[in-house]
C-alpha positions as CSV (number, residue, x, y, z in Angstrom):
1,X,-17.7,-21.0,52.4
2,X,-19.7,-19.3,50.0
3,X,-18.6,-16.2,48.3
4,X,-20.3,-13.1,48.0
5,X,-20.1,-9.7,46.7
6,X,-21.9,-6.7,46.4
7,X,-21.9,-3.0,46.0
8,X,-23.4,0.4,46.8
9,X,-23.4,3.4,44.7
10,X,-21.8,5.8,47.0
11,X,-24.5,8.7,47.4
12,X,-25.0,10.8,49.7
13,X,-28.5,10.2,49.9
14,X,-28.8,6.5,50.6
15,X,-32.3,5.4,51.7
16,X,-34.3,2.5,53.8
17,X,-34.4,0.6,51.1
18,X,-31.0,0.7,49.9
19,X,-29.6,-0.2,53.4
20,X,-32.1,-3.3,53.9
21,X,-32.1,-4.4,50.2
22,X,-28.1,-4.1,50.4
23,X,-26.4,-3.5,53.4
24,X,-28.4,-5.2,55.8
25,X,-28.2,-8.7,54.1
26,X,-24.0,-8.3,54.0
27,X,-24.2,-7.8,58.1
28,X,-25.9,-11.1,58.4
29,X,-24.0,-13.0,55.8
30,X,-20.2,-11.8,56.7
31,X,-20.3,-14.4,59.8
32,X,-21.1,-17.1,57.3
33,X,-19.8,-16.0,53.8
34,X,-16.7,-14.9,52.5
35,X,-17.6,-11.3,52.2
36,X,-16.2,-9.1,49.6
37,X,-17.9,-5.7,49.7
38,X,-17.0,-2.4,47.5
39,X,-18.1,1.3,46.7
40,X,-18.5,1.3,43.0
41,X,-17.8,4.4,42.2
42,X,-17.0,4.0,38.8
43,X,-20.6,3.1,38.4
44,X,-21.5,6.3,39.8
45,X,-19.9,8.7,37.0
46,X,-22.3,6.8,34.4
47,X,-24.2,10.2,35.4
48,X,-22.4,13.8,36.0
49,X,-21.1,13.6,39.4
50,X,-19.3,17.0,41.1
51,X,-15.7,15.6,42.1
52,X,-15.6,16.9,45.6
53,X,-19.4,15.7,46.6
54,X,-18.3,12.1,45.2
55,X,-15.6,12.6,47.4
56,X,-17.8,12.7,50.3
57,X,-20.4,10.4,49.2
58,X,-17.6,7.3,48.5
59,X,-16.4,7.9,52.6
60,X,-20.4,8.5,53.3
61,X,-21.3,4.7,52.2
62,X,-18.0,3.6,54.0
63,X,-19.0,5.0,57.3
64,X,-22.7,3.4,56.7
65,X,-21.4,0.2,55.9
66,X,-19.2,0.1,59.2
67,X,-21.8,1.8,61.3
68,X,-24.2,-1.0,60.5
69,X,-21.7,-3.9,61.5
70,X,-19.7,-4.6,58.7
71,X,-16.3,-5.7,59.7
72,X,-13.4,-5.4,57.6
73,X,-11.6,-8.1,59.5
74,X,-14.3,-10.1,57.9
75,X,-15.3,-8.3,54.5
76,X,-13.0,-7.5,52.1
77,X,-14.1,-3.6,51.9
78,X,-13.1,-1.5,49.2
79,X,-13.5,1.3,46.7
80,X,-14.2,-0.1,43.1
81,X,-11.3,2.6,41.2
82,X,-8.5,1.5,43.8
83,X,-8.3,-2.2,41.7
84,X,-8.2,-1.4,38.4
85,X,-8.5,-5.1,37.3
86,X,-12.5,-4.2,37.4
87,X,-12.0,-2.0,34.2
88,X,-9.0,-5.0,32.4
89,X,-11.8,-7.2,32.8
90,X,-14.3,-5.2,31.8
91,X,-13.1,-4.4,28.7
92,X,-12.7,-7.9,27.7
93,X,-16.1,-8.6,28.8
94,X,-17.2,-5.9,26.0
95,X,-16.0,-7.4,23.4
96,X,-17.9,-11.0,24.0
97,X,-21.0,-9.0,25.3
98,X,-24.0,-7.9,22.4
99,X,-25.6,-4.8,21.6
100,X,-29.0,-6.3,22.2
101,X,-28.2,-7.4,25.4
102,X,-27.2,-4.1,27.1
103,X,-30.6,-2.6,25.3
104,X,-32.9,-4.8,26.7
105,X,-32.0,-4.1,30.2
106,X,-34.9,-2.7,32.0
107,X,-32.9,-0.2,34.2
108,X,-31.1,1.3,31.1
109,X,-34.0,2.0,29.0
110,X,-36.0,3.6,32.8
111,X,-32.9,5.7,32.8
112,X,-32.7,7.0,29.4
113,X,-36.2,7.9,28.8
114,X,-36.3,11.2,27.2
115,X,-32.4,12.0,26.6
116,X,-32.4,11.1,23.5
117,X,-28.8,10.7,22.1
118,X,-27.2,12.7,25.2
119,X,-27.4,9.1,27.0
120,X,-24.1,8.4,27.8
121,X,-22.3,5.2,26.5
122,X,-21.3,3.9,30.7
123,X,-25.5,3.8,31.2
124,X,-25.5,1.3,28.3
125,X,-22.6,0.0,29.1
126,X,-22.1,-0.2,32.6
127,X,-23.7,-3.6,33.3
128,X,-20.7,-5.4,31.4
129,X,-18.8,-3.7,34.2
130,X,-20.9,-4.9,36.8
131,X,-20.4,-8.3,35.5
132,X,-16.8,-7.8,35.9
133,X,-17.1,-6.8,39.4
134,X,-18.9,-9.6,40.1
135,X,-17.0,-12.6,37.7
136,X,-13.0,-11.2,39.2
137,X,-13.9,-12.6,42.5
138,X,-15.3,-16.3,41.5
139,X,-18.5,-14.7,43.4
140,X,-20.7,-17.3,44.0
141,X,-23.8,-15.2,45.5
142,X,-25.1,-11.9,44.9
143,X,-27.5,-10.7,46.7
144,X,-29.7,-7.5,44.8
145,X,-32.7,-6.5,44.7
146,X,-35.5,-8.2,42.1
147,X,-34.7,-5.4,39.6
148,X,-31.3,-6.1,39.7
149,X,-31.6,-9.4,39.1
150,X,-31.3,-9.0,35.2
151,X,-27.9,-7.5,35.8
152,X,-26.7,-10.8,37.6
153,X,-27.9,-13.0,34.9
154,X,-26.1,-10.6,32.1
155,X,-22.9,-11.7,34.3
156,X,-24.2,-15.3,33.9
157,X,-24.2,-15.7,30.5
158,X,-21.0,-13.7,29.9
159,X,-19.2,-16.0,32.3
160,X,-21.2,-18.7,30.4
161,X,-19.8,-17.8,27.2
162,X,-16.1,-16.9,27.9
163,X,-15.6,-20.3,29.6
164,X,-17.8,-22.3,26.5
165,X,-15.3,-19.8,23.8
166,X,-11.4,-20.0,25.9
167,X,-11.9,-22.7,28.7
168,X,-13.4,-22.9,31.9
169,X,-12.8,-19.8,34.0
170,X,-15.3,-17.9,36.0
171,X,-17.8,-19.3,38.6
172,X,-21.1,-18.5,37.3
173,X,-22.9,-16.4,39.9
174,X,-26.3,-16.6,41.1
175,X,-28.2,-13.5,42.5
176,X,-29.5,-14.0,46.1
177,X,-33.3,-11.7,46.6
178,X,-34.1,-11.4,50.6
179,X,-38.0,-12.4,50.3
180,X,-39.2,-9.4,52.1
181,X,-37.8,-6.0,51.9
182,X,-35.5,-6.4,49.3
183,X,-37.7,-4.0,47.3
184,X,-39.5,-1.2,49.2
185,X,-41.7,1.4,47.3
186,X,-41.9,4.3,47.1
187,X,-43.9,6.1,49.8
188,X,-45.4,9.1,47.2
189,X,-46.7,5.6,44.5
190,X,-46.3,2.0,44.9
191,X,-45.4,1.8,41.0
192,X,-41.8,2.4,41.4
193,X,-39.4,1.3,44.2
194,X,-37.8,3.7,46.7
195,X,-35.3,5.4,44.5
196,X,-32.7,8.2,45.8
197,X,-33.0,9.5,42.3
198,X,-36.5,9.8,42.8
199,X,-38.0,13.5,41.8
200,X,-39.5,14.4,45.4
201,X,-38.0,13.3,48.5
202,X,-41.4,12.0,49.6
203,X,-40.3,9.3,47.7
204,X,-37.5,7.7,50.1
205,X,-36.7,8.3,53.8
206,X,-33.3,8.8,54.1
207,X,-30.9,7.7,56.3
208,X,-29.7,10.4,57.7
209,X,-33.6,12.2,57.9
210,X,-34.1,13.5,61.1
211,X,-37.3,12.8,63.6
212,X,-39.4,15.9,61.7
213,X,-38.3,15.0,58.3
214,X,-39.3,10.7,59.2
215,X,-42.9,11.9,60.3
216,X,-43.8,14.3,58.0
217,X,-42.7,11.3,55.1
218,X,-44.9,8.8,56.6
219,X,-47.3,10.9,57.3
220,X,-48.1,11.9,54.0
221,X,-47.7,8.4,52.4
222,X,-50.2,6.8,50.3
223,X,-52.3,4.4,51.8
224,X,-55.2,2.1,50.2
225,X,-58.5,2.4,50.6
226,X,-60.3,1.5,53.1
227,X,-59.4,1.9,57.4
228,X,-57.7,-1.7,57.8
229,X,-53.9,-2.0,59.0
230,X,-53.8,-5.0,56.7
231,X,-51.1,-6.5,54.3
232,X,-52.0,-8.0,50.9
233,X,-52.2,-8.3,47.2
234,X,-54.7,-5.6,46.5
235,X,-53.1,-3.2,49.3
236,X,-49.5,-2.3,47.9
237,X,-49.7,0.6,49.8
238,X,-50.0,-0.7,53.5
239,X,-48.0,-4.0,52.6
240,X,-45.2,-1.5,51.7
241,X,-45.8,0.4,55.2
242,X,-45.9,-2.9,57.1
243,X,-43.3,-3.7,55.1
244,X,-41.2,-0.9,56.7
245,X,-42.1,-1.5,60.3
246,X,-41.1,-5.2,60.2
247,X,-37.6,-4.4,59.1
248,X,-36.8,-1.6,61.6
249,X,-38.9,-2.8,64.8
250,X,-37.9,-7.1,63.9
251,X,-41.7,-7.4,64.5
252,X,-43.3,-9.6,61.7
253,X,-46.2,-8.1,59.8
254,X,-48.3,-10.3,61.1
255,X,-48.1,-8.8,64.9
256,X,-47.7,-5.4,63.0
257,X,-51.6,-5.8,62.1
258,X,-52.4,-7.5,65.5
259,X,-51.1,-4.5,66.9
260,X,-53.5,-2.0,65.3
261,X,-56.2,-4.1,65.0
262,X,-59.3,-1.4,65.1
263,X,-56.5,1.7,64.6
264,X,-57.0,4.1,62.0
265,X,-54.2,5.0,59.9
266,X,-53.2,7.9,61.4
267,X,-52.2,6.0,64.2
268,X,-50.5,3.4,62.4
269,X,-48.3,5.7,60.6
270,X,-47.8,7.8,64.2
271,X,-46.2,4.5,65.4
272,X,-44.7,4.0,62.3
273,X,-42.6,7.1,62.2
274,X,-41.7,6.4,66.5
275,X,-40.4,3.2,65.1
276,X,-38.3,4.4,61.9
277,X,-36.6,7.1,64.4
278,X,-36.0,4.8,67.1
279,X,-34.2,2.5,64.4
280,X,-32.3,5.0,62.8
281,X,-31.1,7.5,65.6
282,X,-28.4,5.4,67.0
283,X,-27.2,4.6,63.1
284,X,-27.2,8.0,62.5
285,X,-24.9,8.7,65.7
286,X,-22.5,6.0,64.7
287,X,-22.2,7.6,61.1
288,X,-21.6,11.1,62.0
289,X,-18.9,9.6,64.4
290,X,-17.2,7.8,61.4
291,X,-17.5,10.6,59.7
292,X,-15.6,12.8,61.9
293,X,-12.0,10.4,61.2
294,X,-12.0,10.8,57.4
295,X,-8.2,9.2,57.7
296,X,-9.9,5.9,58.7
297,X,-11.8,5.2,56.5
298,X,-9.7,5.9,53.9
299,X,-7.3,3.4,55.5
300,X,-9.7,1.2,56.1
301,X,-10.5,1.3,51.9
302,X,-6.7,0.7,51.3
303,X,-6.8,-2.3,53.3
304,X,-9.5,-3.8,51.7
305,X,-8.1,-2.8,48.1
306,X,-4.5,-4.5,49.1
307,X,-6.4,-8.0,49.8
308,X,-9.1,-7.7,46.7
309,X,-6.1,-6.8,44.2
310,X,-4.8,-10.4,45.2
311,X,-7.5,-12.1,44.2
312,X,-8.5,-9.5,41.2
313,X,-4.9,-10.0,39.7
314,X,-4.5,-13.6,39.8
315,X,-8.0,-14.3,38.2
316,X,-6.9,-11.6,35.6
317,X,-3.3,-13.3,35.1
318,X,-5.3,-16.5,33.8
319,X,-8.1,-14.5,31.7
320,X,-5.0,-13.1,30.1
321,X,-3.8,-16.4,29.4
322,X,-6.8,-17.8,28.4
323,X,-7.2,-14.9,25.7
324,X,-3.6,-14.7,24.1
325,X,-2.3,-11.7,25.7
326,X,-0.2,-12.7,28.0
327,X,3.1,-13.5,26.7
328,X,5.0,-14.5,29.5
């Protein structure tokens, strides 16, 4: 079976597009993959973070990743600091990784814009850490979003050049992009994706937005010009919004624009917002349920952590080896 891994930042404010671009694609794949799935939430201190609200954020994305089907009988689910093999490794990975590397990445220099020298060094750095995460599990697949494709193929050539420098070690990954959905826009500008660091909430819908909070998003989303419910290269604005429907009502675009054939807009996005509610009220009731047994799904980390240390430690006992550390 194939393995794959992925992560998601724990936040309290995770969106549509996280949960279709991420979470969705693990639901489908755990029945035919060998799942390993974790809250990286060393990645999420790369930016001030208050301790007790990360707290509730890492057990937030655990309850949304069980709520939406993930099985830890069949994912390896986990929190990120509980193995600490990710940092071992990616240490080691720093000191074969380059300077120019880490700069060009696209979502390090979005990120920085403007700070100046008060960046701090895990922004730079922390895609060498993501390539750990990926390379300590011989991941074979992992599936991101088309920006965080760049990310994938930095863990490429590091597992590329450790093997070429001390031997053959690491499975070199390859990132798997859904074709549709993976990257949602923003619903205030089709320029940027869905982002939950975005600087108005218009941006995202949330998943945990109630019915008002859905309909008064989608209503005031930007559309192209023009009346037609219609999908296309020159209409980023309703091939986003069509976009959206297809993934929470399973209907493909196609019928979408079948369906409001002769509509105006208004009505599209009326149906639009019934759709997004209908999809995410019963998620929402499953989450607040999780929620409620914090004990859980803290147990239900530890479990996961217990099995990915395994596999973490025994990949790092031959990277030791393969270095000149280990001398026993």
């Amino acid at each position: 079976m194939t393995r794959v891994l992925t992560g998601l930042q724990p936040s309290g404010l995770l969106h549509i597009g996280n949960y279709f671009g991420a979470v969705e694609p693990m639901v489908r794949l755990q029945g035919e993959s060998e799942m390993f799935m974790f809250i990286p939430d060393y990645h999420a201190i790369t930016v001030p973070q208050k301790p007790a609200e990360l707290r509730r954020n890492i057990l937030f994305a655990t309850a949304v990743y069980l709520a939406a089907g993930i099985d830890p009988k069949k994912t390896v689910l986990f929190q990120q600091s509980a193995v600490s093999q990710h940092t071992e490794l990616g240490w080691i990975l720093n000191c074969i990784a380059k300077m120019g590397e880490l700069g060009r990445m696209t979502q390090f220099k979005d990120k920085s814009t403007g700070k100046g020298e008060n960046v701090s060094v895990g922004l730079f750095d922390y895609p060498v850490l993501m390539a750990a995460d990926i390379l300590l599990y011989d991941t074979q697949a992992v599936p991101v979003g088309a920006d965080q494709k760049q990310h994938v193929e930095l863990a490429r050539d590091l597992a590329i050049r450790f093997n070429k420098t001390f031997g053959d070690t690491f499975v070199v990954p390859e990132p798997l992009i859904r074709k549709e959905g993976a990257r949602l826009m923003g619903l205030d500008s089709t320029e940027k994706k869905m982002s939950k660091s975005a600087a108005s909430p218009k941006n995202y819908i949330s998943l945990m937005d109630d019915a008002a909070a859905v309909e008064k998003k989608i209503k005031a989303a930007v559309t192209d010009s023009g009346t037609e419910v219609k999908a296309g290269p020159n209409r980023p604005a309703l091939t986003n919004l069509l976009t959206i429907f297809s993934l929470v009502s399973g209907k493909t675009v196609a019928e979408l624009e079948k369906n409001h054939e002769g509509k105006e807009y208004g009505a599209f996005k009326t149906d639009l917002a019934e759709a997004v509610n209908a999809w995410s009220a019963p998620l929402q009731m499953k989450i607040r349920e999780l929620l409620a047994d914090e004990a859980a799904l803290v147990a239900v980390l530890k479990a996961g952590a217990e099995k990915a240390r395994v596999v973490a430690e025994k990949k790092m006992q031959a990277v030791r080896t393969k270095i000149g550390v280990a001398l026993t």
